[in-house]
C-alpha positions, 0 to 999 in steps of 0.5 A, a space after each residue: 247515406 242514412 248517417 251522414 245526413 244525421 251527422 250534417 243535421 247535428 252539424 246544424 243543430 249544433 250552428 244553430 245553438 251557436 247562433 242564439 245565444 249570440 243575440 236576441 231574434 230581434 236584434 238580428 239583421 233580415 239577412 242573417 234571419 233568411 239565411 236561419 230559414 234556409 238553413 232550417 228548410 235544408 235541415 227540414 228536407 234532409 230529415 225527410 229524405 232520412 226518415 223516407 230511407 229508413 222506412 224502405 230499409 224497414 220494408 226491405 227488412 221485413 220482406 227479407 225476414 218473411 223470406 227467410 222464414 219460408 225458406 227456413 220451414 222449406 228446409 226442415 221439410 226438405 230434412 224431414 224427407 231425407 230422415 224418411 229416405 235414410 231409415 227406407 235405405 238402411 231397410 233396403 240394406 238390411 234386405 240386400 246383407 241377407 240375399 248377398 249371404 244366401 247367394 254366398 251360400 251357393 257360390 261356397 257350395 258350387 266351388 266345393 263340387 268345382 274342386 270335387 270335379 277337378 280333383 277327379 280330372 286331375 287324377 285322369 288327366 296324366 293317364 290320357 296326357 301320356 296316351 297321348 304322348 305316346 301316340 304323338 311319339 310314334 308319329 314323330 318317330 315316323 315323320 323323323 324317319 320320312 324326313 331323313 329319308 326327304 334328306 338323303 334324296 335332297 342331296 343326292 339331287 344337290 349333288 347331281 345338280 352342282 355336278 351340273 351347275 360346274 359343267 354348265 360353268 366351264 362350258 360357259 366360261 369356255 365359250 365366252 372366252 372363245 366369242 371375247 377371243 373372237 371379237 378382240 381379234 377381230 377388232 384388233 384386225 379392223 383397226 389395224 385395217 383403219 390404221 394402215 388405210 388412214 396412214 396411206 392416205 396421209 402419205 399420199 395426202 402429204 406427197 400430194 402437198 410437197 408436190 404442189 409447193 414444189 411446183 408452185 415453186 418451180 413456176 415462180 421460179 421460172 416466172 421471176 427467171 422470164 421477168 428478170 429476163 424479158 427486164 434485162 432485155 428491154 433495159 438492154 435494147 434501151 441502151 442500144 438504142 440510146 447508143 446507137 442514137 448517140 453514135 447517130 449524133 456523133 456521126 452528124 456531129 462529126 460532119 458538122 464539127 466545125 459548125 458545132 465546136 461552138 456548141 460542142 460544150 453545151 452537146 456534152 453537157 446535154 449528153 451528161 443531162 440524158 444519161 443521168 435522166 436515163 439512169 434515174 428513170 431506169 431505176 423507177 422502171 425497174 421497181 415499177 416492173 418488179 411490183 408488177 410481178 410481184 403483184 401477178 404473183 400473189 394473185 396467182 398464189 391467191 388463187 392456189 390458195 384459195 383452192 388449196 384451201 377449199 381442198 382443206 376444209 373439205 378434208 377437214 369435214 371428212 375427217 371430223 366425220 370419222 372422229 365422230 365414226 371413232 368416237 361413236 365405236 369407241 363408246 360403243 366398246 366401252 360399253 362392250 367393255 363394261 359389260 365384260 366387267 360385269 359378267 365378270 365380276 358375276 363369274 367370279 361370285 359364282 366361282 367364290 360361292 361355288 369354291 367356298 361350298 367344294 371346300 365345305 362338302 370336301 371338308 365335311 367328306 373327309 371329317 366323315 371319312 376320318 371318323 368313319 375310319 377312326 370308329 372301324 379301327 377302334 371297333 376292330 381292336 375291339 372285336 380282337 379282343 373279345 375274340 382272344 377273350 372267346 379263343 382263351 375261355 373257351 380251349 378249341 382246338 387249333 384247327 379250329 382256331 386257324 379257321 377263326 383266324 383266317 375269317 378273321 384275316 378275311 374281314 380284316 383284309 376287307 376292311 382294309 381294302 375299305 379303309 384304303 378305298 375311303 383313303 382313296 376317296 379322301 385323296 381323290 376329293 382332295 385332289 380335285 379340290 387342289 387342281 379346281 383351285 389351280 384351275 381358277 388361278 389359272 382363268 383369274 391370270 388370264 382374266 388380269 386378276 391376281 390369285 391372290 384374291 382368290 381366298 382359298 389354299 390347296 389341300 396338304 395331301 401326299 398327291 402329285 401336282 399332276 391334273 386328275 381326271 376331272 380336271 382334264 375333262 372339264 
């Protein structure tokens, strides 16, 4: 603000200047003269109000300046301070550095006794780890023989238990295939009873129905026989009269022929006249009296109708109800029927897990037994010839020699009777495995099931295809 009013005064100054030389005060008009004093006024007002403003830009100066100069002498102070705490902290960490090395003193001492320590432990620490192993091991051996021990009893009880298990399985398969045989015959014979009842019933029914139409037949054909008879009589006995009225005239008409020569052509053509009257009205007669007839008949067929028709819808009502009767045990033997499936299926589960784990311990026994077997000959073949190694070392006599070898025999034939009773065993297993397969097919067959699905194959063996023992009693 402050400069452009100094700018617009110089303005005026310069106008000012420019105006005076133009002409002397004198010679100027009033006008131009007021217009100079207002102009002079503005400049006067525009100068104060510029020198007012720059005093307060003075003030203002000023007292920034004074405030400036305390602040100033607050922040040497303020510095003076922070100088006084930073010589008081390097004191205090110079005094800290030398307690933090004392207490590294220590901490180096205390770690070498650590080590000291450790270092004597560590020589004693094998000798106590191996008492100890050696105590752990012998529990270990003990709790090793207890379980091998837990282990036989556990089979032994498995065994027994699948040994009942299959018992249990054929008792109930047999006695659910006697109570399914039972219930199939006993249907089958209940529907056949309903079959053949249903099936009389609906003969005697249609007898019934041919020997009412044949009777209703019978009565219209008699009852149109009466009306065309009772027609043909009355249409008879018309004409007689008709004649015998006729003959009448004729007879009159004879004694009076002479009076009726006359009349004689107007009489005949009378005669004409009435039979053709009487001809056209026997016709209308005659349809009158059939529609009459055939009226009567409709209401009397309306009327066996209408009873026939009742008898019908009351039938039809009882049959309905015995559909609904069939339906109901229909649904209730699919039910019975799905139910059937499952166990089924539920026995057949059982028949694959039970087969699957014969096959598996029979497998697993015949394994051992070959071993078994395998391990005795070798142990034999061993023992023969450490025994000829003994007889040849040690030159004995042949008596005693023989004696040697007829223990030897004596073991040999033992254990011979035992390697063919294991064979014996092998066979018998496998022999058991076969027949319970083929018993199994047998009961799929019955059941509607291919044996193919059985997943399982006989056992190679030298056996006959005969049942063994266990099958037989099973």
């Amino acid at each position: 603000m402050g400069p452009k009013k100094k700018a617009k005064a110089k303005g005026g100054k310069k106008e000012r200047r420019d105006v005076a030389p133009g002409g002397d005060v004198e010679a100027a008009s009033i006008e131009e003269l007021n217009q100079k004093i207002a102009t002079l006024e503005k400049e006067k007002n525009k100068e104060e109000e510029y020198r007012n403003y720059m005093q307060l830009e003075r003030d203002k100066i000023n007292a920034f300046w004074e405030i400036t100069k305390k602040e100033l002498e607050e922040k040497k102070a303020e510095l003076r301070n922070k100088d006084r705490e930073i010589e008081e902290m390097e004191e205090r960490q110079q005094v800290e550095i030398k307690v933090y090395k004392q207490k590294v003193k220590h901490l180096l001492y205390e770690h070498q006794n650590g080590i000291a320590a450790l270092k004597a432990d560590s020589e004693q620490a094998p000798k106590l780890q191996q008492d100890d192993f050696r105590n752990r091991r012998a529990e270990l051996e003990g709790d090793k023989r207890l379980l091998k021990m837990d282990g036989r009893e556990q089979e032994l009880s498995h065994e027994e238990l699948v040994r009942q298990m299959k018992l249990e399985q054929t008792k109930e398969i047999t006695k659910l295939r006697q109570e399914f045989e039972l219930q199939a015959r006993e249907l089958q014979l209940k529907y056949e009873k309903k079959m053949k009842l249903l099936r009389d019933d609906l003969d005697l029914r249609r007898k019934q129905e041919i020997h009412e139409i044949e009777e209703r037949k019978n009565t219209h054909i008699n009852d149109l026989m009466k009306k065309h008879d009772k027609a043909f009589a009355e249409i008879k006995n018309y004409y007689n009269d008709i004649t015998h009225n006729n003959l009448d005239l004729i007879k009159t008409l004879k004694e009076d022929v002479t009076e009726m020569k006359k009349k004689e052509t107007q009489n005949e053509k009378l005669m004409y006249e009435i039979a053709h009257e009487n001809k056209r009205l026997s016709d209308p007669l005659t349809r009158a009296l059939k529609e009459v007839e055939s009226l009567r008949q409709q209401l009397a067929n309306y009327e066996k109708d209408k009873a026939s028709l009742q008898h019908t819808k009351a039938r039809l009502c009882n049959t309905e109800k015995q559909f609904k009767n069939l339906e109901w045990e229909s649904e209730v033997m699919r039910q019975r029927f799905e139910e059937v499936q499952r166990e089924r299926d539920s026995l057949y589960e059982k028949f694959e897990s039970s087969i699957y784990t014969m096959q598996q311990k029979a497998g697993m026994k015949s394994i051992i037994l070959e071993k078994k077997v395998e391990g005795m000959t070798e142990e034999i073949e061993k023992k023969e010839a450490q025994i000829g190694e003994i007889i040849v070392s040690s030159n004995m006599n042949p008596a005693s020699v023989q004696q040697i070898n007829n223990k030897l025999e004596e073991v040999l034939n033992s254990k011979n009777r035992i390697i063919k009773a294991l064979q014996y065993d092998v066979a018998k297993v496998s022999k058991a495995h076969n027949d319970l397969i083929c018993v199994y097919e047998a009961k799929l067959a019955e059941f509607g099931i291919p044996p193919e699905e059985l997943g399982f194959r006989p056992l190679m063996t030298n056996t006959t295809t005969a049942p063994a023992g266990l099958v037989a009693g099973s």
